[in-house]
C-alpha positions in Angstrom: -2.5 -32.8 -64.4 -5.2 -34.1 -66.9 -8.2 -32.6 -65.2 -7.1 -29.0 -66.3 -6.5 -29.8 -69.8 -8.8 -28.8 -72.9 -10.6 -31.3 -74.7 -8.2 -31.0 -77.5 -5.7 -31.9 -74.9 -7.1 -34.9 -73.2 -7.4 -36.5 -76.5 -3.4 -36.2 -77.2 -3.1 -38.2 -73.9 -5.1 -41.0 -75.5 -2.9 -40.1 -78.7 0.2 -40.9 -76.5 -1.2 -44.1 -74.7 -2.3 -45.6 -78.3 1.4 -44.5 -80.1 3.4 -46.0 -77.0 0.9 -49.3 -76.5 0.3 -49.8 -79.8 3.8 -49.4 -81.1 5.7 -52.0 -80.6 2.4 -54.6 -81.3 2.8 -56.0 -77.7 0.2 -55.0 -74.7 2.0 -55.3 -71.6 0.6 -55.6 -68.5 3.1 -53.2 -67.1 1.9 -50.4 -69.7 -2.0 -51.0 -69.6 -1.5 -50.8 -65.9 0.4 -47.7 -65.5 -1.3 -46.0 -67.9 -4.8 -46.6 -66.2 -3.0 -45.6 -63.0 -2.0 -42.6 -64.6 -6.1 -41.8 -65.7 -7.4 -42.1 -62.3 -4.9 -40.8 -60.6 -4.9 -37.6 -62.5 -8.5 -37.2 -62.4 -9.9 -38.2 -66.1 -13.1 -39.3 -65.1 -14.4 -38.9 -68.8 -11.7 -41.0 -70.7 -13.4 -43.3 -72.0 -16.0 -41.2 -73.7 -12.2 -39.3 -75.1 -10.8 -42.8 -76.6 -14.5 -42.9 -78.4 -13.8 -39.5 -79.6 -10.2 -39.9 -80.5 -11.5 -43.5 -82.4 -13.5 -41.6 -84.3 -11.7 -38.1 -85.1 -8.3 -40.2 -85.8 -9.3 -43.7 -87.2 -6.0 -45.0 -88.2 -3.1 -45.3 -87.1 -1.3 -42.6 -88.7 -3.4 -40.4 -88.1 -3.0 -40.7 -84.4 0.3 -38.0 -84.2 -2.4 -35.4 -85.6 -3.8 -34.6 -82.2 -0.1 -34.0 -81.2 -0.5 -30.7 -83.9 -3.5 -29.3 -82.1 -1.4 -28.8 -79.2 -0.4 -25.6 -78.1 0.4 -25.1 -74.4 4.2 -25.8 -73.7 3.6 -27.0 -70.5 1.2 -29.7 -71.4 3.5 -31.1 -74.5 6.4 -31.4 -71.3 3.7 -33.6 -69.9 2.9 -35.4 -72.8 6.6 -36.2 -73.8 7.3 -37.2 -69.5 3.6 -39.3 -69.5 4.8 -41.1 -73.1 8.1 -42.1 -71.1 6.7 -43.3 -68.3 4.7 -45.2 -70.2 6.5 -46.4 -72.4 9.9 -47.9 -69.5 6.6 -48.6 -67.1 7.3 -52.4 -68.7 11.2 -52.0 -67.8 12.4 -51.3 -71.3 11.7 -48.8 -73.7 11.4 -50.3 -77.0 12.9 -48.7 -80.0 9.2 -48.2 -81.9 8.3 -46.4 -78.6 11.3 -44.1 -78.9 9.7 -43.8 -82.3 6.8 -42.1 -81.4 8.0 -39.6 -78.7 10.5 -38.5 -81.0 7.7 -38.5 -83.5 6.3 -36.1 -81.2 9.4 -33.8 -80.3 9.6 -33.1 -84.3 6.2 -32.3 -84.4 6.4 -29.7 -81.7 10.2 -28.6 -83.0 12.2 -30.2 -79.9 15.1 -31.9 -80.1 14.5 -35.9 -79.5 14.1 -36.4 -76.3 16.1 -39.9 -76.1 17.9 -42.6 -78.0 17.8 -46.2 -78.3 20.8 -47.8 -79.4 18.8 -51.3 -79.8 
């Protein structure tokens, strides 16, 4: 999946794994470990020179839905929406600041949200 994307494109995958990690302040091990999984078993093999680019191109945290602009391809934002749920239930729940940012994301592409969390 990854390997095929454009540059633009691999740095809205470390856009998602930042928004779902970061958004409900807590690291699981669950989501650190599924999303590394997900980088080498999709063939990333320059990620973390990305998350040094992304760092630098969107330094704070709101700026991090940016990238999600720059997309273009449908099929790659059907990804990116499945990836950021994944992600974000790969610690058994999915927390309502993660449903946050996918639905942050569905906006931004003009989809309706994607789920609800009745939390």
């Amino acid at each position: 999946m990854f390997k095929n994307y454009s540059d633009e494109e691999k740095l809205a995958v470390i856009g998602v794994v930042k928004g779902v990690i970061l958004a409900d302040g807590n690291f699981s091990d669950e989501e650190i470990s599924y999303a590394r999984e997900m980088i080498e078993k999709e063939n990333f093999p320059d990620y973390s020179e990305k998350f040094i680019e992304f760092d630098k191109k969107y330094p704070t945290e709101g700026k991090i839905y940016e990238v999600f602009a720059e997309i273009e391809r449908e099929e790659v934002k059907e990804e990116l929406i499945d990836f950021a749920l994944n992600l974000a239930s790969s610690n058994g729940i999915i927390e309502k600041s993660e449903v946050e940012v996918i639905n942050h994301m569905c906006e931004i592409w003009g989809y309706e949200h994607k789920i609800e969390n009745n939390k």
